[in-house]
GUVEXVO-18572 format. One record per residue: x, y, z of N, C-alpha, C in turn; residue number from 1; residue in one letter. Coordinates in nm, 4 decimals, padded with zeros to 6 digits, m for minus. Layout:
N
@nX = X, nY = Y, nZ = Z, caX = X, caY = Y, caZ = Z, cX = X, cY = Y, cZ = Z, k = NUM, r = A
...
//
This chain:
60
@nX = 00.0811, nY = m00.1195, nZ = 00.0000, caX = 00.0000, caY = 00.0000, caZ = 00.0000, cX = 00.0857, cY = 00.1264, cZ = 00.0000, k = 1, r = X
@nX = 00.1841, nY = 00.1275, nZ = 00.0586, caX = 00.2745, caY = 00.2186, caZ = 00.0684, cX = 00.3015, cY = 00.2901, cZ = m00.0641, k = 2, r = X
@nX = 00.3399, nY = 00.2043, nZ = m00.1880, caX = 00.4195, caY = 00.2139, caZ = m00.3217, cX = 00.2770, cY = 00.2960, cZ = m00.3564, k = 3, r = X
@nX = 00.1742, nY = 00.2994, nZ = m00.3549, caX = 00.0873, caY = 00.3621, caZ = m00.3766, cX = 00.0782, cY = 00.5595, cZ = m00.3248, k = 4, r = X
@nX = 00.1309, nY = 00.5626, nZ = m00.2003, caX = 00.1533, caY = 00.6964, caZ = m00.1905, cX = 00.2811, cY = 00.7456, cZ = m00.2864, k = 5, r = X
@nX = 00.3815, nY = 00.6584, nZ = m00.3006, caX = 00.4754, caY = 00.6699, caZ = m00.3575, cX = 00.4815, cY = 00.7613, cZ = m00.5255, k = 6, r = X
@nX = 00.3409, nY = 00.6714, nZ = m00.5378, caX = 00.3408, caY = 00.7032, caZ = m00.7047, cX = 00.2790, cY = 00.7853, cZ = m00.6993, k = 7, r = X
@nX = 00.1627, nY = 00.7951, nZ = m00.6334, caX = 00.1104, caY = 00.9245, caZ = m00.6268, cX = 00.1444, cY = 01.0857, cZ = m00.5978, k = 8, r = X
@nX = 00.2402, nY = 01.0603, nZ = m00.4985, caX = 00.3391, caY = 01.1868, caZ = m00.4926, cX = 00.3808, cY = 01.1879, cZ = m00.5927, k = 9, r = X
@nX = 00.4874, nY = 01.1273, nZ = m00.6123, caX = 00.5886, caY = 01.1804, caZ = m00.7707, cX = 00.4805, cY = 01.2367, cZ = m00.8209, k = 10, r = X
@nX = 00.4108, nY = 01.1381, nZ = m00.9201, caX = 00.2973, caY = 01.2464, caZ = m01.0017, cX = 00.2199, cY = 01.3940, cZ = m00.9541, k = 11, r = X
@nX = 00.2060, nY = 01.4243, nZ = m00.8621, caX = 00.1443, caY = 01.4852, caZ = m00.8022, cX = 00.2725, cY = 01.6148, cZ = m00.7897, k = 12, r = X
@nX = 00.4095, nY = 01.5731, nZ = m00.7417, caX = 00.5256, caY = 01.6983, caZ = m00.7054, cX = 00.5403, cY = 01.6920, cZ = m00.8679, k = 13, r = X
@nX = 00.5823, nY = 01.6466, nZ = m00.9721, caX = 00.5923, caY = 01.6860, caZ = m01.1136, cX = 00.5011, cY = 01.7555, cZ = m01.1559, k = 14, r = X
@nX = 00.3731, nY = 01.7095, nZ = m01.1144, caX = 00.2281, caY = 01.7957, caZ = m01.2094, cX = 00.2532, cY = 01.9060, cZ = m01.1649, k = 15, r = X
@nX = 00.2904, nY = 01.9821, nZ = m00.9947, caX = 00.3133, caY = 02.0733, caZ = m00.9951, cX = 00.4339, cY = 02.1711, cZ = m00.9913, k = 16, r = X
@nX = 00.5085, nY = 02.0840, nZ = m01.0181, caX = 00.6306, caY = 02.1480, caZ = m01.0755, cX = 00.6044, cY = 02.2125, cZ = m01.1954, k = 17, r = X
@nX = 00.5975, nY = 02.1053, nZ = m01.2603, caX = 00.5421, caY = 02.2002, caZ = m01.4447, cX = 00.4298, cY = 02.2928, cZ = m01.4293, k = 18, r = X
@nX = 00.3294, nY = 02.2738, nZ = m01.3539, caX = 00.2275, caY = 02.3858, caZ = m01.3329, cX = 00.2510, cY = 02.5017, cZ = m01.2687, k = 19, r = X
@nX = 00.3657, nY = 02.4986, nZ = m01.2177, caX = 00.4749, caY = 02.6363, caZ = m01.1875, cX = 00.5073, cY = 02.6814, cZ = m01.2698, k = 20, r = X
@nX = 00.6024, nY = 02.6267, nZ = m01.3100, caX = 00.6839, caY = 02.6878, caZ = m01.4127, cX = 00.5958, cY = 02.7350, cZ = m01.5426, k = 21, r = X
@nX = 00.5071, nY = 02.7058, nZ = m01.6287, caX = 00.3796, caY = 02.7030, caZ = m01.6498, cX = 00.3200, cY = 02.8712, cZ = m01.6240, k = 22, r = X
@nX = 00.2690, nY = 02.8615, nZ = m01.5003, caX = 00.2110, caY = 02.9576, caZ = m01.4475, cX = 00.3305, cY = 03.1081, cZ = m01.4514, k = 23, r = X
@nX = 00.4519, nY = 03.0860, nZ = m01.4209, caX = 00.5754, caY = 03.1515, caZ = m01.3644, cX = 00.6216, cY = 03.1879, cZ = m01.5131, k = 24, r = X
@nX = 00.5219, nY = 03.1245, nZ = m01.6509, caX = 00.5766, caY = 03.1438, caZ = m01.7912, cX = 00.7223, cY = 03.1265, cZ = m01.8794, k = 25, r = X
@nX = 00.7923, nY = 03.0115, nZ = m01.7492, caX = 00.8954, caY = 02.9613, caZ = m01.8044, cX = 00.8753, cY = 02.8374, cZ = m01.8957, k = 26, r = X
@nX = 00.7733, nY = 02.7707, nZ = m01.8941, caX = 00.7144, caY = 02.6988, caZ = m01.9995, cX = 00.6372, cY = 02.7512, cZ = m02.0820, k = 27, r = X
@nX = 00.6239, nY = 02.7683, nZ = m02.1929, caX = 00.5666, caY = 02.8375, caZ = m02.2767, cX = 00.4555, cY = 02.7303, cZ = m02.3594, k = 28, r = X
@nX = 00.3670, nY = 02.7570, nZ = m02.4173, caX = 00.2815, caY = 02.6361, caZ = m02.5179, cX = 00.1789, cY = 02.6467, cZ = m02.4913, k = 29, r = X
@nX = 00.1215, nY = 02.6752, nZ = m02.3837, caX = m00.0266, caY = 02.6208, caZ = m02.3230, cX = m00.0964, cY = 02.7424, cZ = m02.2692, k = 30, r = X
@nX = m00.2272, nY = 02.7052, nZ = m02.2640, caX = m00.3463, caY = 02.8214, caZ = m02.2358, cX = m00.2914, cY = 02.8611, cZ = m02.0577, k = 31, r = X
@nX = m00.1845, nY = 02.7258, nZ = m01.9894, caX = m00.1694, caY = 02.7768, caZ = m01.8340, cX = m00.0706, cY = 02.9211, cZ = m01.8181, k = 32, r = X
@nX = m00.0032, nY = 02.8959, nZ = m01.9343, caX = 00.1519, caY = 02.9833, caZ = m01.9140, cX = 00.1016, cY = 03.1405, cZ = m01.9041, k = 33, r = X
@nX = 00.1714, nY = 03.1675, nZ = m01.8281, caX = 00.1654, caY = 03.3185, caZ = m01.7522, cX = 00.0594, cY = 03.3385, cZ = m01.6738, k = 34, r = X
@nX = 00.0108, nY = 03.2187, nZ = m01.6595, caX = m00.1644, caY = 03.2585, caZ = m01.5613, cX = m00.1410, cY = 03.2784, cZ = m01.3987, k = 35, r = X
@nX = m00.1677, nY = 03.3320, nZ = m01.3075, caX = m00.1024, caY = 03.3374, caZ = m01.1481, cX = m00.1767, cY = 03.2229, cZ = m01.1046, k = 36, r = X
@nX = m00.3059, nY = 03.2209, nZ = m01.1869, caX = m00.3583, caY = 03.0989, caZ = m01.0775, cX = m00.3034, cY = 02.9589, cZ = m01.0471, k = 37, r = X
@nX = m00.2153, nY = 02.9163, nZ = m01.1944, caX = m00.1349, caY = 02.8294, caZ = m01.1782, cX = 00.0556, cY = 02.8391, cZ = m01.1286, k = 38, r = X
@nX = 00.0529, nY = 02.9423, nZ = m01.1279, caX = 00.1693, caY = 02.9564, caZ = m01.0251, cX = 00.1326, cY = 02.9907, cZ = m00.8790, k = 39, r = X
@nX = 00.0430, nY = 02.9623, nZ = m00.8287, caX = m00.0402, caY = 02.9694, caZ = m00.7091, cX = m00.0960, cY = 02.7632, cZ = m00.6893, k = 40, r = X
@nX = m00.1291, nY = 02.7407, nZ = m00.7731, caX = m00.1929, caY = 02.6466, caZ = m00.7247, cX = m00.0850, cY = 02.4987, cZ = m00.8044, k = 41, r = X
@nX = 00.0510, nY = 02.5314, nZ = m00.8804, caX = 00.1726, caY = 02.4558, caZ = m00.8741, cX = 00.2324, cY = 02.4078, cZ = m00.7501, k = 42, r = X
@nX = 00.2477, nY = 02.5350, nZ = m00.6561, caX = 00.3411, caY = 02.4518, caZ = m00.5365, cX = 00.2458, cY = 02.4162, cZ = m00.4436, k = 43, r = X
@nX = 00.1302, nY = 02.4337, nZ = m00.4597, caX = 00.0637, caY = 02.3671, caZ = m00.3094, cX = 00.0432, cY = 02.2431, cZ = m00.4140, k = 44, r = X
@nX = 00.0533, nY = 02.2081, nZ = m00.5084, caX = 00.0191, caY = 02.0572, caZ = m00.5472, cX = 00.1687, cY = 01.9828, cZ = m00.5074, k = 45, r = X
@nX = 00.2679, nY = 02.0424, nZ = m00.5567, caX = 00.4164, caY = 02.0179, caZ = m00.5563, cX = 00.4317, cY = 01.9563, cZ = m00.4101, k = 46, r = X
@nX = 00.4010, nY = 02.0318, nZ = m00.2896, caX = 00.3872, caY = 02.0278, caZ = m00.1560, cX = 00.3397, cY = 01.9428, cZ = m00.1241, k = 47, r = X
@nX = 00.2034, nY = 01.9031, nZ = m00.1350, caX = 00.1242, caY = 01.7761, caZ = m00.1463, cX = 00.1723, cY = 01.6552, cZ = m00.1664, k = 48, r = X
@nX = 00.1999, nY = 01.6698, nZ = m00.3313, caX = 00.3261, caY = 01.5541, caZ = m00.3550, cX = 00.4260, cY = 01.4866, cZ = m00.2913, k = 49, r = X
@nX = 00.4978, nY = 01.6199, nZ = m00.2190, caX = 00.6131, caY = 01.6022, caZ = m00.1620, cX = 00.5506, cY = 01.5138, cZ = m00.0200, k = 50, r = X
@nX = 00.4793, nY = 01.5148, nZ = 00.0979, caX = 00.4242, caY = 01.5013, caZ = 00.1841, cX = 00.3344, cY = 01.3846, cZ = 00.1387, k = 51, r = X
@nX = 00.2979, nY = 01.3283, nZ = 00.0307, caX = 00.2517, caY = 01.2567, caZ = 00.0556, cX = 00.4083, cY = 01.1082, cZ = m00.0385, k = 52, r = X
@nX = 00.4763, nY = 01.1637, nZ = m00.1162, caX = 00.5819, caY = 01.1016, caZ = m00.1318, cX = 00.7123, cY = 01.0064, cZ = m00.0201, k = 53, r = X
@nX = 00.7036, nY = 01.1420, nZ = 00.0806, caX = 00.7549, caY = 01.1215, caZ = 00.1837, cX = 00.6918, cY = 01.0075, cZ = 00.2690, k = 54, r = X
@nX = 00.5830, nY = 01.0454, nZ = 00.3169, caX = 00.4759, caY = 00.9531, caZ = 00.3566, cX = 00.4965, cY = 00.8188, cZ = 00.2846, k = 55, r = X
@nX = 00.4707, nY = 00.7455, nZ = 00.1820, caX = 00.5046, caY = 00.6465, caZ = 00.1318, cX = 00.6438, cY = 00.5960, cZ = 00.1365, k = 56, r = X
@nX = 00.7438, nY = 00.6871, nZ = 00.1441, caX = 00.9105, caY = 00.6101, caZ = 00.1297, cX = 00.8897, cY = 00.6029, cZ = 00.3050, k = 57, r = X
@nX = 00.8682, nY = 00.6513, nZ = 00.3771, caX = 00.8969, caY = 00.6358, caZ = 00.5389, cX = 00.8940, cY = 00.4990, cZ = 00.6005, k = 58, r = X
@nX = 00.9972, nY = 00.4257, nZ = 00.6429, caX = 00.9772, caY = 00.3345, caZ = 00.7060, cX = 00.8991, cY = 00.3225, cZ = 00.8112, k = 59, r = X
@nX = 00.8736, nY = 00.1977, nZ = 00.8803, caX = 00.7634, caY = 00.1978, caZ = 00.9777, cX = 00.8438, cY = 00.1233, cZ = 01.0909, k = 60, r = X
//
């Protein structure tokens, strides 16, 4: 069950990584780039990720 938070973080700290950068208009291409709402709502996903990544690698 664990490998399950696992994967889910990663995906979750990448989606908002790029949805930073994205938002922050260092990625360019897409209807997100230069928008604040997605450089606002990148690192609290990123964060998430991270916390729930962590959560899954933690031994018991």
């Amino acid at each position: 069950m664990r490998w399950v938070f696992v994967v889910v973080g990663v995906l979750a700290l990448l989606a908002g990584i790029v949805w930073t950068l994205q938002g922050l208009d260092v990625l360019g291409g897409s209807s997100m780039s230069g928008s604040t709402r997605w450089a606002v709502i990148g690192p609290i996903v990123a964060v998430v990720g991270l916390v729930l990544l962590l959560r899954g690698a933690r031994r018991r």
